[in-house]
C-alpha positions in Angstrom: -8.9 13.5 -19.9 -8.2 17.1 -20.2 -4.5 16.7 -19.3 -3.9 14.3 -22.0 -6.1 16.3 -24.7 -4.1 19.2 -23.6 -0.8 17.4 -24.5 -2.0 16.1 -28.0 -3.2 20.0 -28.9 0.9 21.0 -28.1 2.2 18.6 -31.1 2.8 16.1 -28.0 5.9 17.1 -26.6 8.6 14.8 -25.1 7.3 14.5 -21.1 9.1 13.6 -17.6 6.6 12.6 -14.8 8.1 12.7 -11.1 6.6 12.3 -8.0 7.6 11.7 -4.6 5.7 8.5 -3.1 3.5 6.5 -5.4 2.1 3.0 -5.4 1.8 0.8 -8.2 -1.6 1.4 -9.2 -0.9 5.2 -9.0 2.4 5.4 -11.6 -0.2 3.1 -13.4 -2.8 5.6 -13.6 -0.1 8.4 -14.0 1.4 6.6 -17.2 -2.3 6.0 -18.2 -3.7 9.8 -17.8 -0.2 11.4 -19.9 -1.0 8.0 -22.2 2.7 7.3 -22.1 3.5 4.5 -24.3 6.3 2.1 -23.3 7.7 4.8 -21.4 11.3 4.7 -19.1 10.2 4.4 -15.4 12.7 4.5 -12.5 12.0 4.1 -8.6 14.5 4.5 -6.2 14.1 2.6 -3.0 11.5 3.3 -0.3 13.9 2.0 2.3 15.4 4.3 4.2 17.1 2.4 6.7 18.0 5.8 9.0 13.9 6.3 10.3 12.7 3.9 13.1 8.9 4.0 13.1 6.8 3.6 15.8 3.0 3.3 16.5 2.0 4.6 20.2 -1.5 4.6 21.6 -0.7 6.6 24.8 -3.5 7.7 27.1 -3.3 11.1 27.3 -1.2 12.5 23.9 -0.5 16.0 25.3 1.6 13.7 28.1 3.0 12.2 25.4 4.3 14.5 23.6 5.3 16.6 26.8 7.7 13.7 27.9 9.4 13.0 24.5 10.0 16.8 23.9 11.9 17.2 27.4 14.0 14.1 26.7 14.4 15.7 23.1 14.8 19.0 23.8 17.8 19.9 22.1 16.9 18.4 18.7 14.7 19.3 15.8 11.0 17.6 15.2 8.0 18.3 13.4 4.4 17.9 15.2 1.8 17.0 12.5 -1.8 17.6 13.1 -4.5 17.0 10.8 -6.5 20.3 11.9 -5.4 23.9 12.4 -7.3 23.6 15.5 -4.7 21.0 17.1 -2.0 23.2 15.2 -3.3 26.0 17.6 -3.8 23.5 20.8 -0.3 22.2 20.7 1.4 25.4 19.6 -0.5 26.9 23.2 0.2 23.9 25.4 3.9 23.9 24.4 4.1 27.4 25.1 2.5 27.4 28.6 5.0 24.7 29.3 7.9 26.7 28.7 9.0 26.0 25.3 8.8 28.3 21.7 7.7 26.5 19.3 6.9 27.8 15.6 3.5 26.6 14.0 2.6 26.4 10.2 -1.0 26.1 8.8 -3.2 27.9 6.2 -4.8 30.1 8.6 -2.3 32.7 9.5 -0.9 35.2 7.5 1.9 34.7 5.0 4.0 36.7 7.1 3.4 34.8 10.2 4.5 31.4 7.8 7.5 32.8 6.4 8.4 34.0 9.9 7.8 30.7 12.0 8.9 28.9 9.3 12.4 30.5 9.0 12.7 30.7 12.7 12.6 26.6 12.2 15.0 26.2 9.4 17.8 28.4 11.2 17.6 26.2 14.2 16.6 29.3 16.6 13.6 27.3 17.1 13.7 23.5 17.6 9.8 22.4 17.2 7.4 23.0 14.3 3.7 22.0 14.6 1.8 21.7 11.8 -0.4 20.7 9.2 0.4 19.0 6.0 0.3 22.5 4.6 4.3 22.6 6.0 7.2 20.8 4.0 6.4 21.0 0.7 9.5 22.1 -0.8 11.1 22.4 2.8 14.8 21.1 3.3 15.7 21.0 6.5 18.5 17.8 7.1 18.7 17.5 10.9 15.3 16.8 11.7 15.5 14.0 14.7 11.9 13.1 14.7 8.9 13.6 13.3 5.4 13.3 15.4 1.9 12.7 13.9 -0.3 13.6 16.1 -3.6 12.2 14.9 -3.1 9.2 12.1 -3.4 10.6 8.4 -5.8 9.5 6.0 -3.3 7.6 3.8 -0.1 5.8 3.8 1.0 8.2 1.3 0.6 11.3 2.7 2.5 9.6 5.8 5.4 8.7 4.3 5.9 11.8 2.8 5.7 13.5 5.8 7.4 10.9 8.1 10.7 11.1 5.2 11.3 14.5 6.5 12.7 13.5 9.0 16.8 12.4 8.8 17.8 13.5 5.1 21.3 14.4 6.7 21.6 10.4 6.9 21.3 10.2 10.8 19.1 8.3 12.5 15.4 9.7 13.1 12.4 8.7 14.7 8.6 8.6 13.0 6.3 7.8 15.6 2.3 7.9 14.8 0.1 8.6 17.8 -2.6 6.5 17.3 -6.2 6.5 18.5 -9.6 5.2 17.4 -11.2 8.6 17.3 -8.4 9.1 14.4 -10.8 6.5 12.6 -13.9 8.3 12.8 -12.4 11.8 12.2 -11.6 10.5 8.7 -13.8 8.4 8.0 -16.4 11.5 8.3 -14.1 13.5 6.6 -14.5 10.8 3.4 -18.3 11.0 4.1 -18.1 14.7 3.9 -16.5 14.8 0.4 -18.0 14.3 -3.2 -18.9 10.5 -3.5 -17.1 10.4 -7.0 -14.8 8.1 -8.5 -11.7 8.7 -5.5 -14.7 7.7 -2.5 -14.0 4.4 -3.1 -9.9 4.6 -3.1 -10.0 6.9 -0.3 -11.9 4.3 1.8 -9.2 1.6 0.8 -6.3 4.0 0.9 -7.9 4.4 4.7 -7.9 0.9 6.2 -4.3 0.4 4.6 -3.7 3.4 7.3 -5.3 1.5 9.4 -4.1 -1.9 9.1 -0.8 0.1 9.5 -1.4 1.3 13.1 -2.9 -2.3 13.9 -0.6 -4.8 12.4 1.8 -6.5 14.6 4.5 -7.0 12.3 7.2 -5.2 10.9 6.2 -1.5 10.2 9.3 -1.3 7.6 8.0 -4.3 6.0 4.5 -3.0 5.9 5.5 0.0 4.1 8.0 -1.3 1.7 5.5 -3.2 0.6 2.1 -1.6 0.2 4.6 0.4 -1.9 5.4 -2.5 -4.0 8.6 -3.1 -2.6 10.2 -6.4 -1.3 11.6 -6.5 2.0 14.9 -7.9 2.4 13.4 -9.4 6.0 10.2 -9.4 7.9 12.2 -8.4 11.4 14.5 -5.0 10.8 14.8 -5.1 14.2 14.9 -1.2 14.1 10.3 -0.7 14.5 8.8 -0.6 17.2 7.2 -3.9 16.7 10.1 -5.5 16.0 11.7 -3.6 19.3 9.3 -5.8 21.4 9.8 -9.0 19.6 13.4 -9.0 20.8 
């Protein structure tokens, strides 16, 4: 591997590896691409007992989203879409409808970002829509809820996303709109790609997504442990799944 051939030609230094959400099999591969040997690891719980996930399949997701913002209106969210596209849809909808949103994605101009973005952060506006291209390296503590509009491709990029929502400690809501069209959309997208080593993974990494969106147990429980985690129940009576079992 280049990285590791990189290290050796430095008179292998001492190295730290972080990252934010990783499964086994991925520190695994980390510690086995930096050829670590017997190296210190340290994960901190996944179990952030403050988000309340949820998995909706509404009819119309513009209605949806409409609905929750008025009852929400005074507190913060994020909007994920997985295409600029919806980014632009949403952004225009929520306008028509009276509110000012911001929007993030790759397609506008860094000035437009920096703007919507810090519009966002100061609170002067109280939704962001955007792609996954928003929130790295963002801190924003007060966010109430985070949306995904369309289901990602992995439980990875998810959880990242979903965890920006209540780092002041509050409670905050992560709700995935899902729909089966979702399933196709990335599916194709995986078809689209290189069919190297990852196509494989990806695939997997995929139907964990969507066993996610399907299962009827406890979400928490779900994530904790595709991330290798145990729960300490199978009910935290703070899902959505486990709502409706009560």
């Amino acid at each position: 591997m280049y990285v590791n051939s990189y290290l050796h030609c430095h008179g292998r230094p001492v190295i730290a590896a972080f990252t934010a959400t990783a499964t086994e099999l991925v520190k695994k591969d980390i510690i086995s691409i930096l050829d670590l040997k017997n190296p210190f690891t340290l994960t901190t719980t996944f179990n952030r007992q403050n988000l309340s996930f949820f998995i909706e399949s509404p009819i119309n997701k513009m209605d949806f989203i409409l609905n929750f913002i008025q009852k929400n209106q005074f507190n913060s969210g994020i909007i994920y879409c997985n295409s600029r596209k919806n980014v632009d849809f949403l952004y225009d909808y929520l306008s028509l409808k009276g509110y000012h949103p911001s929007k993030y994605h790759a397609g506008l101009t860094s000035f437009e970002r920096t703007t919507y973005q810090n519009l966002f952060l100061s609170d002067k506006c109280k939704i962001m829509i955007a792609t996954n291209a928003f929130g790295m390296g963002i801190d924003k503590p007060n966010i109430r809820y985070v949306i995904h509009y369309n289901m990602p491709k992995n439980i990875e990029g998810y959880y990242q996303e979903a965890g920006r929502g209540g780092r002041d400690g509050k409670p905050s809501k992560c709700i995935l709109l899902f729909s089966y069209n979702d399933i196709f959309t990335n599916k194709f997208l995986i078809e689209k790609g290189s069919k190297n080593k990852s196509y494989k993974l990806d695939y997997q990494r995929l139907n964990y997504m969507i066993n996610y969106c399907t299962t009827k147990k406890c979400l928490r429980s779900y994530l904790l442990e595709y991330f290798g985690e145990k729960p300490q129940n199978n009910n935290c009576g703070n899902c959505g799944n486990c709502i409706k079992k009560s």
